[in-house]
C-alpha positions in Angstrom: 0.0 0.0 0.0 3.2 2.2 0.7 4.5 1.6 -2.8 1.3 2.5 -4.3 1.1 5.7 -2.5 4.7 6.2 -3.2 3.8 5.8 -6.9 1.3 8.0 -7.0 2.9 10.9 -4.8 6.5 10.6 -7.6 4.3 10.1 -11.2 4.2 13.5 -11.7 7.4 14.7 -10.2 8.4 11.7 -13.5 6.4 13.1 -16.3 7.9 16.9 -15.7 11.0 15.6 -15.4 10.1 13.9 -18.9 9.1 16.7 -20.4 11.8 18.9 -20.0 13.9 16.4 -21.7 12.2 16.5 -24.9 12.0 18.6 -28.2 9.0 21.2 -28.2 8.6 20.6 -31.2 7.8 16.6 -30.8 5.9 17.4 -27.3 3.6 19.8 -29.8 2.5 17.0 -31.8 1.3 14.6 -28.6 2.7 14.9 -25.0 3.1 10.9 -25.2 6.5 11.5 -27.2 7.8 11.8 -23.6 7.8 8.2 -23.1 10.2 7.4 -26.8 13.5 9.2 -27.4 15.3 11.0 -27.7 15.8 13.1 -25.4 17.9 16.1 -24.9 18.7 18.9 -22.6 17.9 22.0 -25.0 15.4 23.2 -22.8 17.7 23.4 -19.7 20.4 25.1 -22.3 17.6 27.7 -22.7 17.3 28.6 -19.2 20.9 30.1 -19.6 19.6 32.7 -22.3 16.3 33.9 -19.9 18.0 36.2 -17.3 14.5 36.6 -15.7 14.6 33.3 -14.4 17.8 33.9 -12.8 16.6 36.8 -11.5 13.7 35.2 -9.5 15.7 32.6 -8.3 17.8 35.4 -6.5 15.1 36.7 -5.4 13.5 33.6 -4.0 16.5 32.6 -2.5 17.0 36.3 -0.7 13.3 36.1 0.7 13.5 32.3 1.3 16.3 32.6 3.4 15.7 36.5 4.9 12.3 34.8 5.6 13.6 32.1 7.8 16.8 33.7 9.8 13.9 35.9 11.0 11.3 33.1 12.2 13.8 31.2 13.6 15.6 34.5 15.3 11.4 36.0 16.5 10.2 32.5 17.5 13.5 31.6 19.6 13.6 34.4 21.3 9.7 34.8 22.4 9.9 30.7 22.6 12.4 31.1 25.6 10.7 34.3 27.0 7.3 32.5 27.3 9.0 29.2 28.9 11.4 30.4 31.3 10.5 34.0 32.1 8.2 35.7 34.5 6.6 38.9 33.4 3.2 40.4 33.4 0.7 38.6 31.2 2.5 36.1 29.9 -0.2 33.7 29.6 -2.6 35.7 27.8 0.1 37.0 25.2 0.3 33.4 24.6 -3.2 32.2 24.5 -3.1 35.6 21.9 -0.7 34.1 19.8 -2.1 30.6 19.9 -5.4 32.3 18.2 -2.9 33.2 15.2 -2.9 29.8 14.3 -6.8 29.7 13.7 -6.4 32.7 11.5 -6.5 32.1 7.9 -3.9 34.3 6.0 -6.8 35.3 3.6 -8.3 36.9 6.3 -5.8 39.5 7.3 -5.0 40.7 3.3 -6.6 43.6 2.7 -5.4 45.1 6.1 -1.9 43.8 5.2 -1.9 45.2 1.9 -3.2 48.7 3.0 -0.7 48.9 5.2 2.4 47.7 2.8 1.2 50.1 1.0 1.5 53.0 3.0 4.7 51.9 4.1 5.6 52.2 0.7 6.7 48.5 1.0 5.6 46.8 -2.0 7.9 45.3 -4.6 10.3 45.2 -2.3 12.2 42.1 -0.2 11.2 43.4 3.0 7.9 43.5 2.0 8.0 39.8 1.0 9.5 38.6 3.8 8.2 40.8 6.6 4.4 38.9 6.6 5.9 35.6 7.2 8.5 36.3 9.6 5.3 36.3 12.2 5.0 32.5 12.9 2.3 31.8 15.2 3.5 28.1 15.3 7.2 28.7 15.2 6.2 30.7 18.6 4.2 27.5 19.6 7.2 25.1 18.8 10.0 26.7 20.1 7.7 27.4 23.7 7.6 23.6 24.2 10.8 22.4 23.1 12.4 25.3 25.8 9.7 24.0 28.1 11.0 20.7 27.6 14.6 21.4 28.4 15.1 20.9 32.4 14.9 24.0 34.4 18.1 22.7 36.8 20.1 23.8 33.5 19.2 27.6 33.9 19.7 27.3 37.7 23.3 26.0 37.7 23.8 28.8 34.8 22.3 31.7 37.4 24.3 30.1 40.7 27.6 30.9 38.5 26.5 35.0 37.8 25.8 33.8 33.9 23.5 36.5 32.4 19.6 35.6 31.3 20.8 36.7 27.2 24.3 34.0 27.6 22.6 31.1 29.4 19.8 31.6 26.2 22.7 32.0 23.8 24.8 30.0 24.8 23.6 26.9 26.8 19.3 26.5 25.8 19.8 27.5 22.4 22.3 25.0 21.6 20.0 22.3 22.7 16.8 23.0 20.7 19.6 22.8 17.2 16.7 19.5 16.1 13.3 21.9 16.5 15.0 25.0 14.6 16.3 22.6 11.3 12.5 21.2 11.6 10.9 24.7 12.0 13.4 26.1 9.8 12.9 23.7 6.8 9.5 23.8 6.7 9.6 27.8 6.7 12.1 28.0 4.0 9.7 25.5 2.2 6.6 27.7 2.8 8.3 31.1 1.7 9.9 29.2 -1.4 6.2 28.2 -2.5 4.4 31.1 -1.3 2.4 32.0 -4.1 -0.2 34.3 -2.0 1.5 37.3 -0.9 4.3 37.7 -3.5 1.7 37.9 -6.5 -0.1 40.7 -4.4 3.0 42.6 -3.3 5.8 42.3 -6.5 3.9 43.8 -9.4 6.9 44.2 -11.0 8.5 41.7 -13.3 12.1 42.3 -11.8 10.6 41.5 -7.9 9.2 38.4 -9.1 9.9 35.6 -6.9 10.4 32.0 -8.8 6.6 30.9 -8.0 5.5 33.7 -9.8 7.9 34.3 -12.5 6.7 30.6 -13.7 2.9 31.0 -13.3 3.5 34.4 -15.3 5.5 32.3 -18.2 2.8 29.6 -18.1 -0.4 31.9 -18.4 1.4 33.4 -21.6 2.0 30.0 -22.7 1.8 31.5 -26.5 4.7 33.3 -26.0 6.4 30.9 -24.0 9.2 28.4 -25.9 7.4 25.1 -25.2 6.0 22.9 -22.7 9.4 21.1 -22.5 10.8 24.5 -21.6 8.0 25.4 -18.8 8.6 21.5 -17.6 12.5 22.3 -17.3 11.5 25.7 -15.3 9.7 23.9 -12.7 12.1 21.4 -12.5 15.1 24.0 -11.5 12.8 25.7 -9.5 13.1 22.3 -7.5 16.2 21.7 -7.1 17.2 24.2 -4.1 14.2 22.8 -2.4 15.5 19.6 -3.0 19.3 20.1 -1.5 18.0 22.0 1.2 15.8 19.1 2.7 18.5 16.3 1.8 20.8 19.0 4.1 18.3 19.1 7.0 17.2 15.7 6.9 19.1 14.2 9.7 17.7 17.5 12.2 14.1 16.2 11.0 14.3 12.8 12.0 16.3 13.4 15.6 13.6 15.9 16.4 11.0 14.0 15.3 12.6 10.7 17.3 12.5 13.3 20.4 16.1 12.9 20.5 16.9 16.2 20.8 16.8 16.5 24.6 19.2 14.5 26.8 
């Protein structure tokens, strides 16, 4: 039953990979040439001559990554401030961001656009990366991975002078490493796909993001240089997505194991 899921899940990971192999001009008489040679790599050769594409892939990569450092920087930090510190209504603020998680981003847009735009912030990478830096469940992870790190840790730490910042930096952080690869793979993930916000805030062609560069190419498709070509576009768009879980892979699976904590 695994294999047949497996199957299904990779088929069309196969045929685009297919695709982009072939000659336009064989995939414009039937798309079943995919399955006969020959094949050739033309269509990646082509990618070379489309700066554009280059272009959003920088600009993917600067949000991707911009996007990330930031959750993983904002959630860390509240994380450890709503499991080890006192201060006044801690347990509301929390309940308040728990309620982020029921809210549907579709909800919040037109308020969030308004408000890019008097900031002046579209087309811009802040404004891409600023809406998702505010992870209501990066806040929610990182709370109970610090809440499940023994309190006797800090204690020894404060017996010995060490400052509240250090013992964070230097002795608590150290240990959650598992939960920030997990939290941090599946927000560079999320802000690699995002589709939403970047085709509301970059209206211009150079602030494309990769997701959006490629939907523009395919809704032209009359002006586009084939289907193998659109194939071997979604196909490099992959491929960073690809290294990056292969990278974080072994973080997933200790955290997941509940490893991380000894």
């Amino acid at each position: 039953m695994a294999c047949a899921f497996a199957v299904v899940m990779i088929a069309p990971v196969l045929w685009i990979l297919g695709l982009s192999l072939k000659d336009n001009t064989l995939l414009m008489r039937g798309t079943d040439a995919v399955f006969s040679s020959p094949y050739t790599l033309e269509n990646y050769g082509n990618l070379f001559h489309s700066s554009l594409v280059f272009r959003w892939l920088l600009n993917s990569t600067i949000v991707a990554i911009g996007q990330t450092l930031g959750v993983l920087t904002l959630s860390s930090l509240a994380g450890y401030a709503f499991a080890r510190l006192e201060f006044p209504f801690r347990k509301t603020l929390f309940v308040i961001v728990l309620f982020g998680l029921a809210v549907p981003e579709q909800a919040v847009i037109i308020a969030r656009h308004q408000m890019f735009s008097w900031l002046n912030m579209h087309n811009s990478y802040l404004g891409l990366m600023l809406p998702g830096m505010s992870s209501a469940f990066g806040v929610f992870l990182m709370t109970q991975f610090f809440r499940a790190i023994p309190k006797e840790i800090d204690e020894a730490a404060l017996l010995d002078n060490t400052p509240r910042f250090r013992i964070f930096w230097r002795v608590l952080l150290p240990l959650t490493i598992p939960a920030q690869a997990t939290l941090g793979i599946f927000t560079f993930l999320l802000a690699w796909n995002d589709y939403w916000w970047p085709l509301i805030s970059a209206t211009k062609k150079e602030m494309f993001t990769l997701t959006i560069g490629i939907a523009s190419t395919q809704t032209n498709f009359a002006q586009s240089e084939g289907l193998g070509f659109l194939a071997a576009q979604a196909v490099f768009a992959s491929l960073p997505v690809v290294v990056v879980y292969i990278f974080f892979q072994r973080h997933i699976v200790t955290a997941v194991s509940g490893g991380a904590v000894k």
